[in-house]
C-alpha positions in Angstrom: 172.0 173.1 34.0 170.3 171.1 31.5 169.4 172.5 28.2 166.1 172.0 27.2 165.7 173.8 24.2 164.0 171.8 21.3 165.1 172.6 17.4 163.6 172.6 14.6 165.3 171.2 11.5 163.3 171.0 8.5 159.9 171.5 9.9 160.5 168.7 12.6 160.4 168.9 16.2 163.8 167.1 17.8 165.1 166.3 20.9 168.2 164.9 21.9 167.6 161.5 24.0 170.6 160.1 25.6 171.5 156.3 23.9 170.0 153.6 26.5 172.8 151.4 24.9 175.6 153.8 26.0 177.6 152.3 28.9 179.8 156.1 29.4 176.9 157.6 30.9 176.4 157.5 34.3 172.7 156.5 35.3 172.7 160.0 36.9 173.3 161.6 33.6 171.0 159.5 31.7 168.1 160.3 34.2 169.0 164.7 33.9 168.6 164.0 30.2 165.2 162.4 29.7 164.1 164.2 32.3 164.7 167.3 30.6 163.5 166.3 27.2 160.3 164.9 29.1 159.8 168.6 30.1 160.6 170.1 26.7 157.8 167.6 25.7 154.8 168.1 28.4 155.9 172.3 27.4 155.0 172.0 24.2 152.6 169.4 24.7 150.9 172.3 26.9 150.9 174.8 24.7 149.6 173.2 21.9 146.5 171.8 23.9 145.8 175.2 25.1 145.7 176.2 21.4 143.8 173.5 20.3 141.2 174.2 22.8 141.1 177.6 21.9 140.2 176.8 18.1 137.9 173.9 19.2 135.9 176.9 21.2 135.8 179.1 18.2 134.0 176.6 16.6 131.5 175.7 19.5 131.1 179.1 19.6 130.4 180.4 16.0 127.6 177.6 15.9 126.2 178.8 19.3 126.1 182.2 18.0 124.8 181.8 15.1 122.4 179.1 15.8 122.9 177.0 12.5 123.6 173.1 13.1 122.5 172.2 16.9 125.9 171.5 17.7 125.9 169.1 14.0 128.8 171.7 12.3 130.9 171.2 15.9 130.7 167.5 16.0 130.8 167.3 12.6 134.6 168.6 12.9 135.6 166.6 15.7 134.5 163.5 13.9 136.3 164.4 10.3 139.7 164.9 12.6 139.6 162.2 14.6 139.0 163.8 18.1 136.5 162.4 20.8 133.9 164.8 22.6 135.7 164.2 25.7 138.9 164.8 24.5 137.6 168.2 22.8 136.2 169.4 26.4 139.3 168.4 27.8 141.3 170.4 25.9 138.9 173.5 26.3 138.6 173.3 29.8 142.9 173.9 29.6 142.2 176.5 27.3 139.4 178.8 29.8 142.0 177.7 32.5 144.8 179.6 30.5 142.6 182.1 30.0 141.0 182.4 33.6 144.3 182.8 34.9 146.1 185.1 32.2 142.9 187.5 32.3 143.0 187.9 36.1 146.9 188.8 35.4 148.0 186.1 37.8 150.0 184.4 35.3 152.6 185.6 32.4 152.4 183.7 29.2 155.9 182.8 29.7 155.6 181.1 33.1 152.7 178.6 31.4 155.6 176.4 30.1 156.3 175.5 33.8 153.3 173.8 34.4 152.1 170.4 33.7 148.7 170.6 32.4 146.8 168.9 35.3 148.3 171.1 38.0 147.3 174.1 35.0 143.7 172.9 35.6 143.8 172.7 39.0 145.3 175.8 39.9 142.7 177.5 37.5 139.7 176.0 39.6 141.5 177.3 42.5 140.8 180.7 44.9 142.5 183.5 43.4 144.7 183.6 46.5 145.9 180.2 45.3 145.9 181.2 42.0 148.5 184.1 42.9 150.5 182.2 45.1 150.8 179.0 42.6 151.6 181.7 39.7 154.0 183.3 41.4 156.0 180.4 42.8 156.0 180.0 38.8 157.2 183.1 37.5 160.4 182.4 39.9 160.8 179.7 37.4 159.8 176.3 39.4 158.4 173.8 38.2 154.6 173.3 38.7 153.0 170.0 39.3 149.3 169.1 41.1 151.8 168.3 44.4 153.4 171.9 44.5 149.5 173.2 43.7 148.2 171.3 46.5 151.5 171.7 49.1 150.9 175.8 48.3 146.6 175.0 48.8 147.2 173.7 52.2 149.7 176.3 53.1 147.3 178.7 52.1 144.0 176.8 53.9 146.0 176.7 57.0 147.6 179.9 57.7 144.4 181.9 57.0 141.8 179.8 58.4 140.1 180.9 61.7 139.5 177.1 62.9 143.3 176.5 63.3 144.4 177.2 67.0 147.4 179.8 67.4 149.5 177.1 68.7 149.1 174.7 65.4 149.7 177.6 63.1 152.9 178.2 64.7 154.0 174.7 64.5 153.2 174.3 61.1 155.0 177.3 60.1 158.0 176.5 61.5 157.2 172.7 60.0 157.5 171.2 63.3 154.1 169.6 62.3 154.1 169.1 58.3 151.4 171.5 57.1 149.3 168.4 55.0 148.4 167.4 57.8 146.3 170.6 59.0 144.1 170.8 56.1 142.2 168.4 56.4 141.4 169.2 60.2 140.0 172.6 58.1 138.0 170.6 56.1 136.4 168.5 58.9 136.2 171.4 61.4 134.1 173.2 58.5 131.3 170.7 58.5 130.5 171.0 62.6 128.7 173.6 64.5 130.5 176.1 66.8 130.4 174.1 69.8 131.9 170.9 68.4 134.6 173.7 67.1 135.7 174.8 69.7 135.9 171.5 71.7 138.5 170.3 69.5 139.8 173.8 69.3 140.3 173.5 73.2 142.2 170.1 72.7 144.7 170.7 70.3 146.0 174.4 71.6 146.5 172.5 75.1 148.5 169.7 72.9 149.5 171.1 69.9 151.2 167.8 68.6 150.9 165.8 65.5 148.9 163.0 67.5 146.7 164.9 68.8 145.9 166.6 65.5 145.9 163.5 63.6 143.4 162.2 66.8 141.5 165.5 66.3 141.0 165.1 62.6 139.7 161.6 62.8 137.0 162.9 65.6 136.0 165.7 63.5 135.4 163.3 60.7 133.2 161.3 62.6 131.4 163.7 64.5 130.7 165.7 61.2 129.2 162.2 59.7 127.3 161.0 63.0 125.4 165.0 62.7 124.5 164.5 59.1 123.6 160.5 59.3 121.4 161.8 62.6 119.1 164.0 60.9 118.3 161.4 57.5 117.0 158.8 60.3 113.5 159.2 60.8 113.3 156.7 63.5 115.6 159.0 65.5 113.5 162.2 64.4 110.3 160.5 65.3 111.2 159.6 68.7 113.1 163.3 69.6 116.6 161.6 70.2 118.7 164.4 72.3 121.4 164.4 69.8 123.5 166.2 72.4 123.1 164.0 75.2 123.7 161.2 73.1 126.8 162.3 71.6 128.4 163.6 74.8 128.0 159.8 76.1 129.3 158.2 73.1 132.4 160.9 73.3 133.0 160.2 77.1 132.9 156.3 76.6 135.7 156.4 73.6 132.9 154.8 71.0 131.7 157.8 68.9 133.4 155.7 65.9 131.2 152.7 66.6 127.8 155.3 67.2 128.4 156.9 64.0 128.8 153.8 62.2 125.3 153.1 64.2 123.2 156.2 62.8 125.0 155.8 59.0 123.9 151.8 58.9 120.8 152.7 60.4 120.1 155.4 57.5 121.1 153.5 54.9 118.7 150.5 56.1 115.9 153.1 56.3 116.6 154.0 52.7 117.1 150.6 51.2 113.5 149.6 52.8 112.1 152.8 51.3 113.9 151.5 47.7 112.5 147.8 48.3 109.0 149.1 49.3 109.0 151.0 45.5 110.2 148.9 43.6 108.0 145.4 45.4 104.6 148.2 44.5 106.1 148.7 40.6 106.7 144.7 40.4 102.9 143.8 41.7 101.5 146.2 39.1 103.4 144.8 36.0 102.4 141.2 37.0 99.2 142.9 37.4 99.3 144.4 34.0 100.8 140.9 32.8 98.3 138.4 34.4 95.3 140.9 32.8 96.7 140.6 29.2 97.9 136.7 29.2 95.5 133.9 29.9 95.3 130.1 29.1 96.7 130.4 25.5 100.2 131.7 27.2 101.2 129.1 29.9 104.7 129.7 29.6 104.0 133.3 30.6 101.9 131.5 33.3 104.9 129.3 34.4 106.7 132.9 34.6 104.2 134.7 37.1 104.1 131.7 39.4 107.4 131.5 39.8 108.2 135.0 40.6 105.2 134.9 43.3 107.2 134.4 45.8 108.7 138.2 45.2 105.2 139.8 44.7 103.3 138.4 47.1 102.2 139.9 50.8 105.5 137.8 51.7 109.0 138.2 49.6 111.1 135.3 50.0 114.3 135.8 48.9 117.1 132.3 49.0 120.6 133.5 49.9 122.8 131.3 48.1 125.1 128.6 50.2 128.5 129.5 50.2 131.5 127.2 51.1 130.5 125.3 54.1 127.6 127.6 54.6 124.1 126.1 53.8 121.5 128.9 51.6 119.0 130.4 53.8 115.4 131.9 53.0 115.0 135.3 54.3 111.3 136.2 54.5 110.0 139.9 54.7 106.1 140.9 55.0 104.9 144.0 53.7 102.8 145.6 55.7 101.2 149.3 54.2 99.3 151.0 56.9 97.7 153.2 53.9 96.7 150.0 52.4 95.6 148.0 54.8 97.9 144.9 55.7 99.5 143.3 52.2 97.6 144.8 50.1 99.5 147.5 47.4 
């Protein structure tokens, strides 16, 4: 086994790097050895952001507490060493991850140096199940990155959620299906209601493959964002749309894909209207507001209004530029406001 101590010879941090220029070393070799002394590095590297975090949240602190300097005395010291703002939040969000997970006794000092610091972060923001699952798998002395935190997540997410059929859980424990690929099936199933659930349910326990869950995950997804694009569509709402009826259809003819994409184009068109309406209203009154300070003495600002008439009037006219072989086009929209009466603000 590699050693990856690091000494200290007169107050200086050393490692031993293998010589690049050294022809006896197998590439094997060369790659154990700078691996290792990377680790020695991101250890240390670790430990001494965790500390720096902790001072840099004394010092936030004490001016909190005592209410002196409006964050002045805190930024004050960042600036006079050098450090950004976001680099100082950085390194105290490591340092209330160390302590999150040290506190909750799901970690050993000892076992930090196995981390790297963004899986230390990300297994801090996880569930304490994940937390004590992640930790331990470190105190066995492995070494931590944001894959292992995430392979352990998934484990974790599938074998104890109630949306994963029987059949999938046992294929994924005995990796028959790779257990990545059942998390996100969690994560779609979570967004739908009951009956939509168990539809899908039904599916995969008859076929308990990785098609069908990869088919399964991909109709969850869409069936999740059909439901929420649905209800932000007031043209649907006004009209009393059966969303059930509809959707069973879509399902039975293969095109819920193509529906969804329907309802989510249709709400964002609804939405860039209500956008263009606002901001058309805010234009008219600064011309408004313009035209009423500016007269004869200002034609240039005169020159200025008539030429963006074409945006404020009852009728925006908007020129789409030619492109290629394409010639421009003028795309003309009234504005109608039943409030107002027709074109007027």
């Amino acid at each position: 086994m590699q050693d990856t101590s690091a000494p200290i010879r007169n107050g200086e941090f050393t490692l031993q790097v293998p010589d690049p220029d050294d022809e006896d070393i197998s590439e094997f070799d060369f790659q154990q050895q700078v691996g290792a002394a990377w680790e020695v590095c991101d250890r240390f590297d670790l430990q001494t952001d965790i500390w720096r975090g902790r001072i840099l949240r004394a010092i936030r602190d004490r001016e909190k507490n005592t209410g002196e300097g409006r964050g002045g005395s805190f930024l004050n010291w960042l600036q006079n060493n050098e450090i950004s703002k976001s680099q100082a939040y950085s390194w105290i969000e490591l340092a209330n991850s160390a302590d999150t997970l040290l506190d909750a006794g799901h970690l050993e000092p000892d076992s930090i140096n196995n981390f790297s610091k963004r899986a230390f972060v990300k297994t801090a923001q996880s569930a304490p199940e994940i937390q004590e699952l992640v930790s331990e798998t470190a105190r066995q002395g492995e070494r931590i990155t944001t894959r292992e935190v995430q392979q352990l997540s998934d484990e974790w997410t599938t074998m104890t959620s109630d949306l994963v059929p029987a059949e999938i859980k046992t294929k994924a424990a005995n990796q028959t299906i790779p257990i990545r690929h059942v998390a996100p099936l969690v994560k779609e199933l979570e967004k739908l209601p009951e009956a939509h659930q168990n539809t899908i349910q039904s599916e995969l326990a008859a076929s308990p493959d990785l098609d069908t869950l990869k088919q399964a995950t991909a109709e969850a997804k869409q069936l999740a964002k059909y439901l929420e694009a649905f209800g932000n569509v007031q043209a649907l709402t006004e009209q009393s749309i059966d969303l059930e009826s509809s959707l069973e259809e879509a399902l039975r003819l293969g095109c819920l894909n193509i529906t969804a994409d329907l309802v989510n184009q249709a709400s964002q068109l609804e939405h860039m209207v209500a956008k263009l309406y606002t901001t058309w209203r805010r234009l008219r009154r600064l011309t408004d507001k313009l035209h009423n300070a500016s007269g004869a003495s200002t034609p240039h600002l005169q020159s200025l209004l008539q030429a963006l008439e074409r945006l404020y009037s009852d009728v925006l006219e908007v020129e789409l530029g030619a492109s290629g072989s394409n010639p421009s086009e003028t795309i003309s929209i009234q504005v109608l406001s039943e409030s107002h009466g027709s074109g007027s603000d």
